[in-house]
C-alpha atoms as a printed R data frame, in Angstrom:
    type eleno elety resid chain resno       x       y       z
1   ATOM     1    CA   UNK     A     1  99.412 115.396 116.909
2   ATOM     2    CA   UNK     A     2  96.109 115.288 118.812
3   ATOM     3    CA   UNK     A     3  94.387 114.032 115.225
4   ATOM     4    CA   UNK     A     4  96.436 110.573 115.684
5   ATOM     5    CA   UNK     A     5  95.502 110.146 119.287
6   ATOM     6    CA   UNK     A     6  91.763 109.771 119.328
7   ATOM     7    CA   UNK     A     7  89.707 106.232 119.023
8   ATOM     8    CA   UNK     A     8  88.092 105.874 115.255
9   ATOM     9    CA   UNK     A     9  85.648 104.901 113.673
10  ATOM    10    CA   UNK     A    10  85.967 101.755 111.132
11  ATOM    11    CA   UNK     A    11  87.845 102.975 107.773
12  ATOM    12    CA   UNK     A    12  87.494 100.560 104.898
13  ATOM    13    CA   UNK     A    13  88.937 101.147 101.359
14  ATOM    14    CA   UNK     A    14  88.159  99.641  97.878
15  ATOM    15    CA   UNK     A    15  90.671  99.554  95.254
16  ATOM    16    CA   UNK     A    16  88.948  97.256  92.013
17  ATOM    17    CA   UNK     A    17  91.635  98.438  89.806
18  ATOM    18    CA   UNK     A    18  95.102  98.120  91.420
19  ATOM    19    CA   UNK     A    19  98.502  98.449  90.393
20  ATOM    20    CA   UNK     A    20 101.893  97.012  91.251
21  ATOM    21    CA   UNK     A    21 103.669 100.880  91.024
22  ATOM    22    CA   UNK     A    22 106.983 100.468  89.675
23  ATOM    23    CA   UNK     A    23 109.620 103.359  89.441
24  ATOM    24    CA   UNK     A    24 112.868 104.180  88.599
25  ATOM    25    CA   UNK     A    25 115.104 107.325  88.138
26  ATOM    26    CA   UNK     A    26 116.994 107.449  83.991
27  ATOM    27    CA   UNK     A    27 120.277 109.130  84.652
28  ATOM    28    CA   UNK     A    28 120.058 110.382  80.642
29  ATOM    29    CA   UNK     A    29 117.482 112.751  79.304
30  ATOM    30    CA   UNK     A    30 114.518 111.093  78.070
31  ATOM    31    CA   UNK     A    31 114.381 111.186  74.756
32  ATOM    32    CA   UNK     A    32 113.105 108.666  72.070
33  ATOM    33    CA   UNK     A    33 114.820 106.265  69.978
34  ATOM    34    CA   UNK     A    34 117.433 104.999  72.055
35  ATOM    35    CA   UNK     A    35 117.431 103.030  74.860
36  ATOM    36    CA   UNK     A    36 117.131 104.542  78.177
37  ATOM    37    CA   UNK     A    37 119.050 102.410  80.606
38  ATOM    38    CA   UNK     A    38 117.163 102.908  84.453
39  ATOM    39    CA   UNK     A    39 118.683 103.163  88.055
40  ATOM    40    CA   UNK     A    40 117.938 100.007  90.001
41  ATOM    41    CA   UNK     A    41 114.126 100.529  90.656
42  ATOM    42    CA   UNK     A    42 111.746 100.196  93.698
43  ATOM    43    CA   UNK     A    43 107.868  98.966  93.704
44  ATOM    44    CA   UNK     A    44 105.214  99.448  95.449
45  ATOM    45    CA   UNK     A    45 101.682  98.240  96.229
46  ATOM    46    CA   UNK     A    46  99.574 101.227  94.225
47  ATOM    47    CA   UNK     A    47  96.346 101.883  93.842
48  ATOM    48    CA   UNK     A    48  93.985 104.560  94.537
49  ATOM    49    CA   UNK     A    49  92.305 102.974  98.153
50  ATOM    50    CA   UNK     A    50  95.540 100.901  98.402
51  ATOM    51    CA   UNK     A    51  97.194 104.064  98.934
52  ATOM    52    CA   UNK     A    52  94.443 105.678 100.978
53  ATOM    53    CA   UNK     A    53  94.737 102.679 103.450
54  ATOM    54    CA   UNK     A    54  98.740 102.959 103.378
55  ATOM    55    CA   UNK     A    55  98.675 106.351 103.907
56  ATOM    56    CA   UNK     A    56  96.241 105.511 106.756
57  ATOM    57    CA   UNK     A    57  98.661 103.346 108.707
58  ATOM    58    CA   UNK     A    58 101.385 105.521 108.718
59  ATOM    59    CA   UNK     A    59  99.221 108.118 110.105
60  ATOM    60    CA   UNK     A    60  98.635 105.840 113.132
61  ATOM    61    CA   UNK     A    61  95.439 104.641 112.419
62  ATOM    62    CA   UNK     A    62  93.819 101.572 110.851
63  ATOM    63    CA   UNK     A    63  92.111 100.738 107.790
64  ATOM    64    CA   UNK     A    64  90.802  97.856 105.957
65  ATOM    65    CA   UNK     A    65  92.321  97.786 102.313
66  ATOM    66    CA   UNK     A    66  89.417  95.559 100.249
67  ATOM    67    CA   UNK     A    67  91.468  95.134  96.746
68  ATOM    68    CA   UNK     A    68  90.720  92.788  93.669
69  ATOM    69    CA   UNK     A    69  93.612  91.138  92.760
70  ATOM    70    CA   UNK     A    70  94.692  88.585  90.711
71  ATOM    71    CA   UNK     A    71  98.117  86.488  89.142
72  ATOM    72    CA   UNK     A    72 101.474  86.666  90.226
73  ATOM    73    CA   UNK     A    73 101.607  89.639  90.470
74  ATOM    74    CA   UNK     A    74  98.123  90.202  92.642
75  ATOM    75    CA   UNK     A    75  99.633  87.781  94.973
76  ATOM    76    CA   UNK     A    76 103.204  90.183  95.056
77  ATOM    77    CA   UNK     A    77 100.636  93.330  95.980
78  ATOM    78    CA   UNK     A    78  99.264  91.020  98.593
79  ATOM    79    CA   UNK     A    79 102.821  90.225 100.254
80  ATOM    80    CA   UNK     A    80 103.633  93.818  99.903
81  ATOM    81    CA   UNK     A    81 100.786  94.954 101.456
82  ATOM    82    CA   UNK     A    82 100.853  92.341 104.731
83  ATOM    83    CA   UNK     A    83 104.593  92.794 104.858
84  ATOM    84    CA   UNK     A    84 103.468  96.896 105.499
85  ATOM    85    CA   UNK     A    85 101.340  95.652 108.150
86  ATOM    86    CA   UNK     A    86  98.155  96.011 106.386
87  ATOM    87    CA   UNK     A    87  95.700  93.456 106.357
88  ATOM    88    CA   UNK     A    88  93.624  93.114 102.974
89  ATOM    89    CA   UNK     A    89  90.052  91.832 102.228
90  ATOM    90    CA   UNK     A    90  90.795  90.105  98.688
91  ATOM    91    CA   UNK     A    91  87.940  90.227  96.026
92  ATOM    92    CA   UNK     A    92  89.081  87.796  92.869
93  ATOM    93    CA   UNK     A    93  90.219  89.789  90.223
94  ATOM    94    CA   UNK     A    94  89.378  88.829  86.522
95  ATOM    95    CA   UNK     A    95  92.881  88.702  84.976
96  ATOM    96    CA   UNK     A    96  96.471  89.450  86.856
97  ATOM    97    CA   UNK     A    97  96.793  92.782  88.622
98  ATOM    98    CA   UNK     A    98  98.387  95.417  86.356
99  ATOM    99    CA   UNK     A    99 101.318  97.678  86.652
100 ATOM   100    CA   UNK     A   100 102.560 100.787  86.587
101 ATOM   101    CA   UNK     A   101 105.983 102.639  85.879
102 ATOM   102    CA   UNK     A   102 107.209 105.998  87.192
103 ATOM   103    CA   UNK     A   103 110.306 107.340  85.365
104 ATOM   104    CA   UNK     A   104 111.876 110.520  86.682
105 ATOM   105    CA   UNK     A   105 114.654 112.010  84.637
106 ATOM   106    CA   UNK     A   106 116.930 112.881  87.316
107 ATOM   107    CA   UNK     A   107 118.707 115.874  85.597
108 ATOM   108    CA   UNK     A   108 115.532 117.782  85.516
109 ATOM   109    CA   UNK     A   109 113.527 115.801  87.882
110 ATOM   110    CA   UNK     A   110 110.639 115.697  84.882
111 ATOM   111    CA   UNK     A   111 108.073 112.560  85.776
112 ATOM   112    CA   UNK     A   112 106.502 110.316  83.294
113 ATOM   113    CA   UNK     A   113 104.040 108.223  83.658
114 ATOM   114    CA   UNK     A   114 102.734 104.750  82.477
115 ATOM   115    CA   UNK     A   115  99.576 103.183  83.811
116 ATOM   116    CA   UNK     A   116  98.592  99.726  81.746
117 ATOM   117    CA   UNK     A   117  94.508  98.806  81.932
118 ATOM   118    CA   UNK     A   118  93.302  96.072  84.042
119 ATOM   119    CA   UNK     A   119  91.902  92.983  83.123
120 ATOM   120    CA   UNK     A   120  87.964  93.628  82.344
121 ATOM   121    CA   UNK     A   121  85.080  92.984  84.772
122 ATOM   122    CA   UNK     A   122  81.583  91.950  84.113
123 ATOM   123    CA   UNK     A   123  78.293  92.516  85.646
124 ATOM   124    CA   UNK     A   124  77.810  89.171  87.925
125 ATOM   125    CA   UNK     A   125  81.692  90.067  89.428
126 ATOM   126    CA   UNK     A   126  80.304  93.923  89.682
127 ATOM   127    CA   UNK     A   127  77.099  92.293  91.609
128 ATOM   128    CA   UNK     A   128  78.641  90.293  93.789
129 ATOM   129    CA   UNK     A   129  81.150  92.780  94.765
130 ATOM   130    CA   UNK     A   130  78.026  95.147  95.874
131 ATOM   131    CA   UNK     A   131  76.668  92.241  97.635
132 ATOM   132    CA   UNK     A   132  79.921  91.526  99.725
133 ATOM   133    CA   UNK     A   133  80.512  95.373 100.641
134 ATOM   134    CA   UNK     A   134  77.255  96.028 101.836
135 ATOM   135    CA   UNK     A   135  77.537  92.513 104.046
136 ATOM   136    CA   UNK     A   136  80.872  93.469 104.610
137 ATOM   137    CA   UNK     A   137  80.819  97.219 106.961
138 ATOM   138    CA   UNK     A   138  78.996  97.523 110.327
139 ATOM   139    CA   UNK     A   139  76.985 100.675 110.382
140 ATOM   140    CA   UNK     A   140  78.774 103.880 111.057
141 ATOM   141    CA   UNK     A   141  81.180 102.960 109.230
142 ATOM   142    CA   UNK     A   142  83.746 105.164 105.946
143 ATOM   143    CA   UNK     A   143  84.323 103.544 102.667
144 ATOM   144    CA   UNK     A   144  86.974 105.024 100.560
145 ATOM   145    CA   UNK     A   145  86.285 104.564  96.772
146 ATOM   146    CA   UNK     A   146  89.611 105.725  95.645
147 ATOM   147    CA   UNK     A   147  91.442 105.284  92.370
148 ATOM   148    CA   UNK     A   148  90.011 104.213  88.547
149 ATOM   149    CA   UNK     A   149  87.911 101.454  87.246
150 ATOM   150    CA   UNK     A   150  88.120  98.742  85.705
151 ATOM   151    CA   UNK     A   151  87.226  98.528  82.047
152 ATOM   152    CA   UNK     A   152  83.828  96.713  82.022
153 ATOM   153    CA   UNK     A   153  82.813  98.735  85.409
154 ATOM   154    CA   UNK     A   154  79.115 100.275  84.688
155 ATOM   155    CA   UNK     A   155  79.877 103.870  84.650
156 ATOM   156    CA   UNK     A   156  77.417 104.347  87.459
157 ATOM   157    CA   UNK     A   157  78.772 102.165  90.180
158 ATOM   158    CA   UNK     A   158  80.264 104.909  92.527
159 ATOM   159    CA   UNK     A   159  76.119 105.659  92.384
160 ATOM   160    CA   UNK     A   160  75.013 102.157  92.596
161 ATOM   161    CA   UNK     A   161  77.314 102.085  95.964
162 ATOM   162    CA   UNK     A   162  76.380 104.917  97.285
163 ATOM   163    CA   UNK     A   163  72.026 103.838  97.152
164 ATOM   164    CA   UNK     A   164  73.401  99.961  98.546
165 ATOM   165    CA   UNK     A   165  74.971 101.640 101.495
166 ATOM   166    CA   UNK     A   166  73.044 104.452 102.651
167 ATOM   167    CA   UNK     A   167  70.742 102.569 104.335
168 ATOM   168    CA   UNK     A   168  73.755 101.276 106.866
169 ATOM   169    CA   UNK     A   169  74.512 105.185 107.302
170 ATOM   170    CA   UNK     A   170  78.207 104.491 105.652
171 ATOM   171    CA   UNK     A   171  80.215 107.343 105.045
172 ATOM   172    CA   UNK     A   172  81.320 107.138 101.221
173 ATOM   173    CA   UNK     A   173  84.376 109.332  99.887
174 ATOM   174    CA   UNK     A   174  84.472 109.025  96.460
175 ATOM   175    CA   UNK     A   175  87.578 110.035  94.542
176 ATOM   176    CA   UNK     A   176  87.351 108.166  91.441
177 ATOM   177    CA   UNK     A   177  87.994 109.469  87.708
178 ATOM   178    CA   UNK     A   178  87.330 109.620  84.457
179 ATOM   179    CA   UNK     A   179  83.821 108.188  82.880
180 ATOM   180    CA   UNK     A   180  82.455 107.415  86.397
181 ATOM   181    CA   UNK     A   181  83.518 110.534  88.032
182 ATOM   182    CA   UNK     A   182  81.720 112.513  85.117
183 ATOM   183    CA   UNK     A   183  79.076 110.489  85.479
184 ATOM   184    CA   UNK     A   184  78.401 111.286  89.186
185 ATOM   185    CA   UNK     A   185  78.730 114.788  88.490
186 ATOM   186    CA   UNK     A   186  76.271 115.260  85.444
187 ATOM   187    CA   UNK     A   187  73.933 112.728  86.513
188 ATOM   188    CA   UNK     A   188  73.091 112.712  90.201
189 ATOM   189    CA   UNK     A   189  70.779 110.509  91.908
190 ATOM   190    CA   UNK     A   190  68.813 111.215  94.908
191 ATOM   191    CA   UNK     A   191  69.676 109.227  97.428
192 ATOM   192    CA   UNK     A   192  72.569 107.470  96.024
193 ATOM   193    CA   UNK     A   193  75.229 110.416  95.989
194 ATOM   194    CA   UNK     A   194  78.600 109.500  97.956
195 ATOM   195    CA   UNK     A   195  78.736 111.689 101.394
196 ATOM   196    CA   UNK     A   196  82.355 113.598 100.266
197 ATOM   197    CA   UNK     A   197  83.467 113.371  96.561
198 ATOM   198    CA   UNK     A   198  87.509 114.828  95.735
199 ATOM   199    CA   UNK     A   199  88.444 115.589  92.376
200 ATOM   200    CA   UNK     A   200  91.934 117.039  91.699
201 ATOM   201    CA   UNK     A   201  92.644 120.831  90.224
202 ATOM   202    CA   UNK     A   202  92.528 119.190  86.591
203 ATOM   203    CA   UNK     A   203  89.355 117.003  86.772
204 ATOM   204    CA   UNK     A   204  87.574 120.054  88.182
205 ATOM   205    CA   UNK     A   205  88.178 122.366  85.353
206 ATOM   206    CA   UNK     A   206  87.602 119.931  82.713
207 ATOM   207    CA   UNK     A   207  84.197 119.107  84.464
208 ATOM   208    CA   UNK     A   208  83.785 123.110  85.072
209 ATOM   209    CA   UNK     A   209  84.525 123.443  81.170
210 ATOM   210    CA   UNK     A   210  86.698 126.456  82.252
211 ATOM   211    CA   UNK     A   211  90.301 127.853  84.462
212 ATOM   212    CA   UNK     A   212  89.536 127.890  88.255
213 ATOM   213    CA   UNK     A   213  92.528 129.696  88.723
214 ATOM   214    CA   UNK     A   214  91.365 131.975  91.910
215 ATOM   215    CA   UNK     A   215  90.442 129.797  95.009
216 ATOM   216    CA   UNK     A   216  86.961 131.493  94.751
217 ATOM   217    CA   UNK     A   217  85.758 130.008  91.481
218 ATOM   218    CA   UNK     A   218  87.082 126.267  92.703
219 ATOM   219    CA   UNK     A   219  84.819 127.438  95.531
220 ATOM   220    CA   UNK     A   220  81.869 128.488  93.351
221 ATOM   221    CA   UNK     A   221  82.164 125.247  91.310
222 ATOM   222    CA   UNK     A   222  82.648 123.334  94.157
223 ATOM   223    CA   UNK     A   223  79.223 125.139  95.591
224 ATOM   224    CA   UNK     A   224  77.524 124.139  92.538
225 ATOM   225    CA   UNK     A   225  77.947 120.876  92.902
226 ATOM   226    CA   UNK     A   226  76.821 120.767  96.147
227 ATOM   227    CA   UNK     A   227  73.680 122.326  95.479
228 ATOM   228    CA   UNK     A   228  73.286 120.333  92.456
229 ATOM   229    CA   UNK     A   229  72.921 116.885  95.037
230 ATOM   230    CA   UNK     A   230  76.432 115.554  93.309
231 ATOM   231    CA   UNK     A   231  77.489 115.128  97.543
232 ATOM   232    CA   UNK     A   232  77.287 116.394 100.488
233 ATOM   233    CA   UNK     A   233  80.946 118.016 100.575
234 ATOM   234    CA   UNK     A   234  82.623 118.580  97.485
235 ATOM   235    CA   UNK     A   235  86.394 118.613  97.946
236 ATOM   236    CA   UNK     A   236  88.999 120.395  95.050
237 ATOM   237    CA   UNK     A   237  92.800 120.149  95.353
238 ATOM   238    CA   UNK     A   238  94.275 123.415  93.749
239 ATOM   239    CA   UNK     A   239  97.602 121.940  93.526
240 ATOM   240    CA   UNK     A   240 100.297 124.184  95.824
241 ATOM   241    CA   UNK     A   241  97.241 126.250  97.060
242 ATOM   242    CA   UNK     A   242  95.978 123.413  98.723
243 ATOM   243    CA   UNK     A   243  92.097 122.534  98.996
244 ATOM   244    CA   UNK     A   244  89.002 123.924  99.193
245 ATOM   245    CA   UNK     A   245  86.034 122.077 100.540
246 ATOM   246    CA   UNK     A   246  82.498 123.206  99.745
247 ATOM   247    CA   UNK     A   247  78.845 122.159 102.312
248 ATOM   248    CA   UNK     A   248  75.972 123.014 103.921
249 ATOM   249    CA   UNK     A   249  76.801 125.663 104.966
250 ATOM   250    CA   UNK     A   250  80.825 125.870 104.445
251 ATOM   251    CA   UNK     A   251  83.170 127.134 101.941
252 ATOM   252    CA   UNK     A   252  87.050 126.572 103.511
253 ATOM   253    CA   UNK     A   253  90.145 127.192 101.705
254 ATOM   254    CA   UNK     A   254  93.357 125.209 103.200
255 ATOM   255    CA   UNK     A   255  96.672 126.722 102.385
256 ATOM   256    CA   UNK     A   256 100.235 124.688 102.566
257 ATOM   257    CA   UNK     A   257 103.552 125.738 103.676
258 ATOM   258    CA   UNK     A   258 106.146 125.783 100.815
259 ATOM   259    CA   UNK     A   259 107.368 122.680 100.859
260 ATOM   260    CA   UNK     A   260 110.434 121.473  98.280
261 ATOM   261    CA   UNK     A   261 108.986 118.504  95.588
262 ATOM   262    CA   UNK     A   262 110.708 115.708  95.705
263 ATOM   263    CA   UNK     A   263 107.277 113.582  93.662
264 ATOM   264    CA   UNK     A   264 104.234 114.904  93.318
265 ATOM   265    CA   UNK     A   265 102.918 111.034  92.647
266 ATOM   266    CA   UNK     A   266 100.898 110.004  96.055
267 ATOM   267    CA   UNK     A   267  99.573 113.237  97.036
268 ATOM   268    CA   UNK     A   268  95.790 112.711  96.521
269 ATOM   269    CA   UNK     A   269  96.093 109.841  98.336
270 ATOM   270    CA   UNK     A   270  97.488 111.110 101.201
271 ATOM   271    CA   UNK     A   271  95.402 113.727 101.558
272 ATOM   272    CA   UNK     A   272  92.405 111.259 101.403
273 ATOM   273    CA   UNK     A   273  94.084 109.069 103.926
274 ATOM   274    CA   UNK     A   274  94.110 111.589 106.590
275 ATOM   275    CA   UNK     A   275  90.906 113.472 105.764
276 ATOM   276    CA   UNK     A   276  89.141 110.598 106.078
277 ATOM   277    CA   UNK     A   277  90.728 109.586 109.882
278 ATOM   278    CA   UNK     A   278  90.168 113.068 110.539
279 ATOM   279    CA   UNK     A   279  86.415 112.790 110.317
280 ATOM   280    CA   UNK     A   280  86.685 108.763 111.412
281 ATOM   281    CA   UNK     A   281  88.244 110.250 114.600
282 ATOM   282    CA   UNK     A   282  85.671 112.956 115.261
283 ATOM   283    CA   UNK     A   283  87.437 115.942 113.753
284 ATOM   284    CA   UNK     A   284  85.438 118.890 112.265
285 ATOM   285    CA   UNK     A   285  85.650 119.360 108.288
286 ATOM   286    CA   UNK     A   286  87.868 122.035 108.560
287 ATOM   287    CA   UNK     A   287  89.826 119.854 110.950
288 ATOM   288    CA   UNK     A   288  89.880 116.900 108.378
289 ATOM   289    CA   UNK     A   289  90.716 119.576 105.118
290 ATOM   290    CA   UNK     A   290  93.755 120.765 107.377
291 ATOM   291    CA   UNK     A   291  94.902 117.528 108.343
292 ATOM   292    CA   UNK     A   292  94.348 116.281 104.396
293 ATOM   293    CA   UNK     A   293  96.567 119.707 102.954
294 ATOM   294    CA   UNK     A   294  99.252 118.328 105.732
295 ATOM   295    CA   UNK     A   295  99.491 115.252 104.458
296 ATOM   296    CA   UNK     A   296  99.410 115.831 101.226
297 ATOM   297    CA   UNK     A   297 102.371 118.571 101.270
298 ATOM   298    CA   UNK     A   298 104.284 116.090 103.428
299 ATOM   299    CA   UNK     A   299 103.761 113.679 100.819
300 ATOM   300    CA   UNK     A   300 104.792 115.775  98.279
301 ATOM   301    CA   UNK     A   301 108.805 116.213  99.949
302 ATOM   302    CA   UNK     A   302 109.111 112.497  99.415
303 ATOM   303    CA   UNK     A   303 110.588 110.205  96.079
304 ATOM   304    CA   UNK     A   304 109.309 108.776  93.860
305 ATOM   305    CA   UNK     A   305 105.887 106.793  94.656
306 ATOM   306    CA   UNK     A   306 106.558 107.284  98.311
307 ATOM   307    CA   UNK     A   307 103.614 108.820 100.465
308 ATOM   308    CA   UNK     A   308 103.675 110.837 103.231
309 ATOM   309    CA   UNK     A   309 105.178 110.238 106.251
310 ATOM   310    CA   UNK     A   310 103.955 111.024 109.824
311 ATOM   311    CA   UNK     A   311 106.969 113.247 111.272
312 ATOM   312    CA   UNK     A   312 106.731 115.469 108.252
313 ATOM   313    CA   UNK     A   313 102.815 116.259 108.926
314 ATOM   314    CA   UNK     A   314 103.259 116.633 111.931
315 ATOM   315    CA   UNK     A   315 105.284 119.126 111.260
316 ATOM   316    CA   UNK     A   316 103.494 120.784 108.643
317 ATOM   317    CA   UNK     A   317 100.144 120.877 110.085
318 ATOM   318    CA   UNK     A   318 100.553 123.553 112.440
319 ATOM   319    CA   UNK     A   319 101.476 125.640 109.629
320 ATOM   320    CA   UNK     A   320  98.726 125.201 106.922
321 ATOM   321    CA   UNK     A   321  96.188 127.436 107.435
322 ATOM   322    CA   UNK     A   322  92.365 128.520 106.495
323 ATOM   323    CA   UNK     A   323  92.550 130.971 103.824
């Protein structure tokens, strides 16, 4: 894969609000009331730029995972994480790092999902967190905010990151959620917008306050955005129709194989993870959107919280397509 063979440039990721992922397959129908004995369960180190990074290293390239974590079970992510071959920049986390459990019922392969809340930050940990990232990155470098914040997080920090770094010309890719994701989107700030910002086929149309359900209006809202200063590139998963990406200038629609679900759980990431070595290798955007619908149909075919894996994109790149 000619993606995987070029030199890079540095890829860091930040993860404030990670999770030890736990899951497990329930041989019964869920149901409530009575209790659900699980299958013998797996976990993972999760988190939004956790993943990113993971998914990163299995795509043959190299990332710098910066993580808050905290307690026993912040140190577990931590062993996890080396013992993958990552090596993580740890910020002190306010409380011990939360979990999360994955419960597919294996008769109809339904998922449900339970994230817990992290321990809450304050401003001076915010501050000095901005502080270390921007002494942190040599210039050049991509930052991959990735994943949901903390409670206490000002709602504006994707924004606050975005004015502290672009003086170092750092690539931000922002694919955060909920209040701070809004936030970016109905509030920009010149100067202090992230350089790529993904939002899945859900958070769009809540933000569009309608159905994208043709590839053009994802485009159109996508568009609006753009023009709007909210980024540079605006990127939209559409689910099994893959991803559009909207710039200066651009307006690409990438297009999966049919590929059999094993987990849909880890697919954002992946994509993230190899759209952002894409571009840190020198690939065009249309290059890096290919690459990203690859990886995230690869990751897709795989259990549970697993994400993709490289034979499998390999595979599937050369059959996603511009649409």
């Amino acid at each position: 894969m000619p993606l995987l063979q070029r030199d890079q440039w540095p890829i860091y990721t930040l993860t404030l609000n990670p999770a030890l992922d736990v899951s497990a397959d329930c041989p019964v129908p869920v149901t409530p009331g009575p209790k659900l004995r699980l299958d013998p369960p797996r976990s993972d180190p999760g988190g939004g730029g956790v993943n990113v990074a993971r998914a990163i290293l299995r795509l043959g390239g190299a990332a710098t995972a910066v993580v808050a974590l905290g307690g026993p079970t912040g140190a577990e992510h931590e062993r996890m994480l080396r013992a993958e071959g990552l090596v993580p920049k740890v910020l002190p986390a306010p409380g011990d790092t939360r979990q999360s459990l994955t419960v597919t019922e294996a008769e109809s392969g339904d998922q449900y999902r339970f994230v817990l809340p992290g321990a809450p930050w304050d401003m001076a940990r915010e501050a000095a967190v901005l502080d270390e990232l921007a002494d942190l990155m040599p210039m050049g470098s991509i930052l991959v905010l990735s994943g949901s914040q903390p409670p206490g997080l000002s709602v504006d920090f994707p924004a606050r990151l975005a004015a502290r770094l672009a003086p170092r010309d750092i690539v931000l890719i922002a694919d955060t959620s909920g209040a701070a994701l809004r936030h970016l989107v109905e509030a920009p700030v010149p100067g202090a917008a992230p350089r790529v910002l993904r939002m899945d086929e859900a958070e769009a149309e809540a933000l569009a306050g309608a159905s994208l359900s043709a590839p053009r209006d994802t485009l159109g809202f996508a568009q609006s955005l753009v023009e709007k200063g909210v980024a540079q590139v605006v990127v939209m998963a559409r689910g099994a129709n893959g991803s559009v990406l909207a710039g200066p200038g651009e307006r690409l629609h990438a297009i999966p194989p049919h590929v059999t679900v094993g987990s849909k759980v880890g697919a954002g990431d992946s994509f993230t993870g190899a759209f952002a070595l894409a571009l840190a290798r020198g690939a065009t955007r249309s290059e890096a959107l290919l690459f990203g619908t690859a990886a995230a149909a690869a990751a897709v075919m795989t259990p549970a919280t697993e994400l993709c894996r490289a034979e499998d994109v390999e595979a599937l790149l050369p059959r996603c397509r511009l649409g």
